[in-house]
N, C-alpha and C positions, 0 to 999 in steps of 0.2 A: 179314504176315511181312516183317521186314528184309532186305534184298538186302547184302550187301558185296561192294565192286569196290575195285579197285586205282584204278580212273584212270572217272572219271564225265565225258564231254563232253557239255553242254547246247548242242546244235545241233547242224545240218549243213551249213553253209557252209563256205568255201575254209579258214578256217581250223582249225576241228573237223575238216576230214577229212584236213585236209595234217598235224594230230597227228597223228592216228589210223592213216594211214598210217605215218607212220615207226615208232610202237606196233608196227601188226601186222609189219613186216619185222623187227623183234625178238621175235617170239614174244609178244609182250603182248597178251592181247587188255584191251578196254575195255569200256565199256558206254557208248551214242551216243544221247540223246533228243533227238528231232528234234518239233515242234510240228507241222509241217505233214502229212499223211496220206502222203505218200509223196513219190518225190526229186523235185528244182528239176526242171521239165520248162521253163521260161522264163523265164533267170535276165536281169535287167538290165544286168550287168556285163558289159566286153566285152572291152578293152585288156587282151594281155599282155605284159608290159613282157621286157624283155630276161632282167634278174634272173629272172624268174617262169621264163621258157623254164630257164634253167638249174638254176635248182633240178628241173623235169620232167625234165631230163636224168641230174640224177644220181638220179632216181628210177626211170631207163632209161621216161620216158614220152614224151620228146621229139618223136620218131619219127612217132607218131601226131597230138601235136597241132600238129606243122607240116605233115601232110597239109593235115589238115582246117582250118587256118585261113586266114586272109588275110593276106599280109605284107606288113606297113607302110614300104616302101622310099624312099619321097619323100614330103615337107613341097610345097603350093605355096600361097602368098599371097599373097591377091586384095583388093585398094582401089577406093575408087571415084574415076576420076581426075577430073579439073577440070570435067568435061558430067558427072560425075553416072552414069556408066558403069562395071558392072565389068570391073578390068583385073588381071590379072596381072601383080606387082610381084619376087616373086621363087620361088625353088625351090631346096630343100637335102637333103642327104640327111637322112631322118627320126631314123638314129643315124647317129652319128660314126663315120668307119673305126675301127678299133682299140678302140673301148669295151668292146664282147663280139662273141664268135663266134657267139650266136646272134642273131635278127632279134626285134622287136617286131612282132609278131600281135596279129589281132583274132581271138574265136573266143567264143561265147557259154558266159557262167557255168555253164549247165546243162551244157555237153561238158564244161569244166575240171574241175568237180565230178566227171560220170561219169566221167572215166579213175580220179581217186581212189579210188573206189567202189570200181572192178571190181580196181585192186592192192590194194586191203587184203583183198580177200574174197578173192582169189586169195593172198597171203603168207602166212594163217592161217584166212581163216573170216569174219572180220571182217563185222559186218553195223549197220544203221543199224534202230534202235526208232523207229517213225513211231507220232504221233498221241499224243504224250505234252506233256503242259505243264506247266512246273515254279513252283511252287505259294511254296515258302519254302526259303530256303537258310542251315543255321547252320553255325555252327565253336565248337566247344570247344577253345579255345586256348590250357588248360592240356595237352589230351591232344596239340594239334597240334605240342608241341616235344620227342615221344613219335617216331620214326622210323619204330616199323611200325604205330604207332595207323592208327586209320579216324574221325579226327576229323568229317568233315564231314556232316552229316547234309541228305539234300535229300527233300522231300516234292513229288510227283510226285501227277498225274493222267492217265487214262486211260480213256475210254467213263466217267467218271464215278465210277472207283473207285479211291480214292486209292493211292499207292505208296509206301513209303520205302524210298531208298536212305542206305547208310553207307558211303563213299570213303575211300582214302588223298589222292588228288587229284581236283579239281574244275578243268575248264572250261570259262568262261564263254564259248561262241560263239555266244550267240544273237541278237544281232545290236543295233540302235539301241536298240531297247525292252528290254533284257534283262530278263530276270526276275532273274538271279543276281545284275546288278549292283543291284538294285533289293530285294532282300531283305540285302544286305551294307549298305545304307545309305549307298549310293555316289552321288554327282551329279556329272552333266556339265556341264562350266566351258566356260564357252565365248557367240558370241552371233549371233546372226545379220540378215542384211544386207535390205536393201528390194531387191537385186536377184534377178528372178523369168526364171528359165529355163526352157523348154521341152524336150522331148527328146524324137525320133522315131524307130522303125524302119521304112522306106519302101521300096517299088518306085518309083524315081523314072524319068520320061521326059522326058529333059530333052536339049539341045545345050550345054550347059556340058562343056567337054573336059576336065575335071578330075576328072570325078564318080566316077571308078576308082582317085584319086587324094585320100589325106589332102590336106585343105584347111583352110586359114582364109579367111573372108570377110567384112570389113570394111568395111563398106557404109553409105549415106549413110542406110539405112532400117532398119540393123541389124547385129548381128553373127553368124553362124554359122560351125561349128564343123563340118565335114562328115569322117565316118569311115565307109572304105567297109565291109562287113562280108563275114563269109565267103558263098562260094556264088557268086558273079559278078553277082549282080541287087541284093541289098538295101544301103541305106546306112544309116547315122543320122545323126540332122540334133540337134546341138546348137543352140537359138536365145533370143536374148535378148530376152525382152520388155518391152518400156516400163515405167518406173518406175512404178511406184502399182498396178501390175497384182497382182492378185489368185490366187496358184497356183490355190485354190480355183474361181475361176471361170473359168480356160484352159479351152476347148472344141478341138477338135480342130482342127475349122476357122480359128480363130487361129492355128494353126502353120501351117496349107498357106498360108493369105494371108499370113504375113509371109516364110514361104522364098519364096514368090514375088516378094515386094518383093527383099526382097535379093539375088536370082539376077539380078535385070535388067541388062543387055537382053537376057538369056537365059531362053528360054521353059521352065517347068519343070510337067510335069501328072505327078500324082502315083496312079501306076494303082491301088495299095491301100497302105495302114498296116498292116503289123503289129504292133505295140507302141507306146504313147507315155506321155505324162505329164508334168507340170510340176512346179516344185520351187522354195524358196525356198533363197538358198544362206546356210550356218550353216558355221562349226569351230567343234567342241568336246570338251575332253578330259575324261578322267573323272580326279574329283578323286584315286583311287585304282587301281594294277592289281592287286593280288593280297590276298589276305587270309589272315595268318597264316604265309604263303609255302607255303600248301595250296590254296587258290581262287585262281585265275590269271583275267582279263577279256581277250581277243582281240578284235582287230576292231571291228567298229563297235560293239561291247561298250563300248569305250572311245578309239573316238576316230571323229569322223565329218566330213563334210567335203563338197565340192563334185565329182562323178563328172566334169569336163570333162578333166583331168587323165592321168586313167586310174590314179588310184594305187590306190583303195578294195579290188578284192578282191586287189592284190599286196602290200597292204603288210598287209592282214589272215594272205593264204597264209601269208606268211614269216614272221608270228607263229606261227602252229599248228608254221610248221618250226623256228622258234629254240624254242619248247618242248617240241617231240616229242621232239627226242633226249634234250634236258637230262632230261627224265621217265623215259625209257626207262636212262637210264645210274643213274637214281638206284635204280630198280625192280629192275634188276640187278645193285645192288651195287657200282657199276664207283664211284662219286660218292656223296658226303652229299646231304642235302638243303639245304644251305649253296649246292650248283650252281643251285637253281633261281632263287634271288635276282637269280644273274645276270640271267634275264626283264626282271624290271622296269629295271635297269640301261642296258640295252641298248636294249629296246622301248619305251621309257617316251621317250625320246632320238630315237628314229626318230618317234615317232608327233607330239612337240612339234616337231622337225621338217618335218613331212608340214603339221600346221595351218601354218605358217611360210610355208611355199612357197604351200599351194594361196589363203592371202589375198593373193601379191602377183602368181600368176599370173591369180588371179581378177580381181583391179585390172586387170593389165595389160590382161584380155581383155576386159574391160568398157568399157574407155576407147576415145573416139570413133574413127573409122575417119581421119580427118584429122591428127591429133596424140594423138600418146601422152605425156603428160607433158610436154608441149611439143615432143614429136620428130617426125619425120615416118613413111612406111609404114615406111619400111626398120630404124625401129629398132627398130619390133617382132618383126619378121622378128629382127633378131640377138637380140632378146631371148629370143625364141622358143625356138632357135638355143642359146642360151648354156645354157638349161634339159635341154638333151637330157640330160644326164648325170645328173641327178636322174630324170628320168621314167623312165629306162631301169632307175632303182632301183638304181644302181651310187657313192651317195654314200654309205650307210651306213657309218661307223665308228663299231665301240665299244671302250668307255673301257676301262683297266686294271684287272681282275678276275684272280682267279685262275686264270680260260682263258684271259686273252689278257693279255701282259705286253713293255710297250715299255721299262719297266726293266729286263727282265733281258737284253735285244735288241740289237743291233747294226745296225739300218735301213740306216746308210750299204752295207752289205754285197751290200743288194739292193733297191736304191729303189723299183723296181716293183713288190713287194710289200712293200705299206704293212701294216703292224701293225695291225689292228680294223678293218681290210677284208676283202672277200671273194677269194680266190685268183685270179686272170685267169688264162686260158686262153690256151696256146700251143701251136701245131704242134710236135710234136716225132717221131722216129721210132722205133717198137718194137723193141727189140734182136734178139730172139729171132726175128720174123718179118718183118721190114723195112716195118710199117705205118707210114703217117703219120696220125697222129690228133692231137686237140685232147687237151692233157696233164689238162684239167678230167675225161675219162674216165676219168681211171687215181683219183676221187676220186668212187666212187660214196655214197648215201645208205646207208651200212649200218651206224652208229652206232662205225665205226672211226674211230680217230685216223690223221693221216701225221704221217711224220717224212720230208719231202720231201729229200733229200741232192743239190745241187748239185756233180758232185765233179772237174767239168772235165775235161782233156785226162787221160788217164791215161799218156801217153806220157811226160809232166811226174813225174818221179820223186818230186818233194817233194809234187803230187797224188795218186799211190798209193799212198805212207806216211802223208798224212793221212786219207784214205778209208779205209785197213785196221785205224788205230786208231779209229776212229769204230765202224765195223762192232763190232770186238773190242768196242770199251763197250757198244754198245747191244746186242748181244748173251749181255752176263757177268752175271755176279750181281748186281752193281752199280750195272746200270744198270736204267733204268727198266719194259725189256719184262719181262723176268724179273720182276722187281718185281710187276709189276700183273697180269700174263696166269695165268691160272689153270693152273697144271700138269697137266692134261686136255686143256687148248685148243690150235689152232693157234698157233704162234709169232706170229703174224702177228693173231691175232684182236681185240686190243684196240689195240695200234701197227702200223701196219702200215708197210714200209719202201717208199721210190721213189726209185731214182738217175737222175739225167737229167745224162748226160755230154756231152761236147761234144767237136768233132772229126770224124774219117773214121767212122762204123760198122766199115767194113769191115777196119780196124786193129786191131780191138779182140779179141778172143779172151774165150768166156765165163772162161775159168780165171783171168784178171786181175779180175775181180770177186767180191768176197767171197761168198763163200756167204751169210750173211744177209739179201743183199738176192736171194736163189734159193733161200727156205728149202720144207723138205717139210711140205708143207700135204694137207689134204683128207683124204677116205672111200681113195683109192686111194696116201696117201703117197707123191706124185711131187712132183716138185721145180717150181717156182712161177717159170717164167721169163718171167712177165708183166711187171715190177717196173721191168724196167731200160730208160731210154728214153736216144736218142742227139736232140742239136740238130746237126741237119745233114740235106743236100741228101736229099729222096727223091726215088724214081724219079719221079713222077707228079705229087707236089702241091708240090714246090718247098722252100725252105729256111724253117723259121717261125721263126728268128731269136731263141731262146725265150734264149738268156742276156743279150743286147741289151736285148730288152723289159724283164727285167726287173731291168735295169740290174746284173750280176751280172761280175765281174771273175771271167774263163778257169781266172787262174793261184791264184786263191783261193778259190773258190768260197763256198758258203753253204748252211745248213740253214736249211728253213723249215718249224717246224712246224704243220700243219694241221689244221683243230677236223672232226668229223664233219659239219660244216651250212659247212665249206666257206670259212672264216674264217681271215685268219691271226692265230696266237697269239704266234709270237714267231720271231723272224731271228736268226743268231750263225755263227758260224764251224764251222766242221769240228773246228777241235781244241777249242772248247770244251763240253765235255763237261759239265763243271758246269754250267754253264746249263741244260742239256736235262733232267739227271734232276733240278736245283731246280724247273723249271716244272712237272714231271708229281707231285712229290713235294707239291705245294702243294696238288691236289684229286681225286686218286685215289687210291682205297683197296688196301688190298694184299688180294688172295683171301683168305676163308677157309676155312680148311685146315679137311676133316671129322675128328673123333673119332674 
């Protein structure tokens, strides 16, 4: 018998489950085949980059996995000096002040995935099908330009007895080997290098005073790569081994003798291994990501690369998240399926990208411990140094689509938010209850748009005549909420509004603030005065200086509107009102209305 699903993911790694999740906080369920008999109990992956932490945030999982993980606060870099000694050359912070408000952790793949797990099962039900392997994947791609077709057909195994499913949408998250991408007739471009890396998880016992501390170590005998892990005892030891060496025939004991070389003059006994394994390093992208624009490829599905970096499962997560929503809004009616295109657009950019970087940080980390390029220690150290901003996963921009539009924008308005970036996060304070929070809050994952309203001093009389006709438009028939929001729904359910004023708080009086941005929402029809945030002093946590950052003039303020995954789509002025309902008017659908 035939099975049909809305939405079929082939795997359960960070990127299959980070859709899946935003699926279930939508009411959608999917159907999840996973190959392996039950969930990653000992995943490899380990780095979570900045970006990563914040998208768990607007996930509301944050919380839990900066408990549990280890925070990566200091870089230190070790050479070996003129006797042949390792010395400590220099030390920086791991991210830059100001990049993001969260920290880069280490915390193993297996926890990242479980928090996943337990909010989709918790939002609706949601559960992962173990011990399935998926056999042949087609598309009938005259039905797939069909919108409520179930084009895709996937032939499935289990204990030996075959299954076929028939989808509207397919994801491929199964990993380097995919089956998906390998029944679409997809090859990975790409080629790989003679240098041979090892990689360890250890109880080390060692006098090296760094070993609590990210390190590089570039030594006359080798180079390592030390990242401490969660828990206070264990580390991993990235290490590079001599050329002509053979991954295949890396023995365990090859790794403990050459960290020992490279630790010297510092004695390092190594009490037990947890984990290890050695690897040859390759990038390679897959010639194609999506098929028909019904079969989507995530993750090492389609693109793979060298784990010293720490990109691998954050730039795979934040595929499952650039496509969960775009899914979720098409399934719902909110979007064609013209939105999913955007994917490849965007992911296709990040991922060429990602190969880009991880060849020349690969080069660099490869190169002798005495001269880099001809430089000496210190300029790897700033090279190091100069990359933080990519690692942290905070370089992505994407190009002009119909969600994000630097033509119809006005950027000078608000420099700090860059157009086909992701939103930065500032301290601002809650009107209604005098909290200071990081304004990324007020921008949860719940497949809602913002229309972010900069609207200044309001004591500024030509600011509370451009804020109350803004409110008026976006409010009227005319404008885009009414437009798009189903006449059933919250006001608030598909746009949702956020003013962040600037000035005293304590000046302000709620009755100077339009009602639209305090609309009556919810089961109990009370009025919604979460919405409005003040940039100014709190009592406790200081001033976060949020129109400065983001480069925003007082006396004019700026709208910036914001995509569900946290992106901005376009900058413009308060009075410009055209611009706001042409960007929405470009790829949302208006309700429709029952019989």
């Amino acid at each position: 018998m035939v099975q049909q699903v809305d939405v079929l993911i082939c795997g359960s790694g960070s990127a299959g489950l980070c859709a899946a999740a935003w699926l279930a906080r939508t009411g959608i369920n999917c159907k999840i085949l996973e190959r392996s008999s039950g969930p990653m109990q000992l995943g490899q992956a380990d780095g979570v980059q900045c970006r990563t932490v914040e998208v768990f945030e607007s996930f509301g999982l944050a919380e839990d996995l900066l408990k549990a993980a280890y925070h990566v606060l200091e870089v230190a870099f070790w050479s070996s000096d003129a006797e042949g000694n390792l010395v400590r050359t220099n030390r920086t912070a791991d991210t830059m002040p100001g990049l993001s408000h969260q920290p880069h952790v280490i915390l193993n793949q297996a926890h990242i995935n479980g928090f996943l797990l337990h909010d989709m099962h918790r939002s609706n039900g949601q559960k992962v099908d173990y011990g399935y392997s998926v056999k042949n994947v087609q598309v009938d791609s005259t039905a797939a330009a069909q919108q409520d077709a179930y084009p895709v057909t996937v032939t499935t195994e289990k204990d030996g007895v075959e299954e076929v499913f028939n989808a509207k949408h397919v994801l491929g998250c199964d990993g380097a080997h995919s089956s998906v991408r390998r029944s679409l007739g997809y090859k990975m471009i790409g080629d790989s290098t003679d240098a041979v890396w090892g990689v360890m998880d250890v109880y080390p016992r060692t006098d090296f005073p760094d070993i609590r501390r990210k390190a590089t170590l570039r030594s006359n005998s080798g180079n390592l790569l030390l990242k401490p892990r969660e828990g206070g005892s264990l580390a991993r030891f990235y290490i590079e081994l001599p050329h002509g060496t053979d991954s295949k025939n890396v023995r365990l004991d090859d790794l403990h003798h050459a960290a020992r070389q490279i630790f010297h003059p510092y004695t390092l006994d190594i009490a037990d291994t947890f984990w290890w394994s050695a690897y040859s390093i390759g990038q390679r992208l897959a010639d194609h990501f999506s098929k028909d624009n019904r079969v989507f490829l995530t993750g090492d599905a389609c693109h793979t690369h060298s784990p010293k970096a720490g990109q691998g499962m954050n730039v795979s997560l934040q595929d499952g998240y650039n496509i969960g929503w775009k899914l979720a809004a098409v399934l719902k009616g909110r979007a064609n399926t013209e939105l999913l295109k955007t994917y490849n657009l965007e992911r296709e950019k990040v991922a060429a990208d990602l190969i880009d970087f991880d060849r020349s940080f690969t080069k660099l980390f490869s190169s002798k411990s005495s001269t880099t390029n001809g430089h000496g220690p210190e300029y790897f150290a700033q090279q190091f140094i100069k990359s933080g901003q990519y690692t942290a996963g905070l370089t992505a921009k994407y190009e002009d689509s119909m969600i994000t539009s630097a033509s119809l924008s006005r950027q000078e308005l608000a420099k700090g938010l860059v157009i086909g970036m992701r939103f930065p996060s500032a301290q601002v304070v809650r009107f209604c209850d005098a909290k200071a929070m990081q304004l990324a809050k007020a921008l949860p994952a719940d497949s809602r748009w913002r229309v972010v309203v900069f609207g200044g001093n309001l004591q500024n009389r030509a600011n509370a005549e451009r804020l109350n006709k803004l409110a008026a438009f976006l409010s009227s028939s005319a404008g885009p909420v009414l437009r798009f929001t189903p006449a059933n729904n919250d006001i608030d359910s598909f746009i949702e509004p956020i003013l962040v004023l600037h000035g005293s708080r304590v000046q302000i009086e709620l009755e100077q603030i339009p009602t639209y941005f305090w609309p009556v929402t919810g089961k109990w029809r009370m009025r919604d005065l979460h919405k409005t945030f003040v940039d100014d002093e709190s009592y406790n946590s200081g001033h976060g200086h949020a129109y400065e950052k983001y480069g925003i003039d007082v006396d004019e303020g700026a709208v910036a509107v914001v995509r569900p995954d946290q992106y901005v789509s376009l900058v413009t002025g308060l009075d410009n009102h055209e611009a706001i309902g042409q960007f929405f008017a470009g790829f949302a659908l208006r309700p429709v209305v029952a019989a």
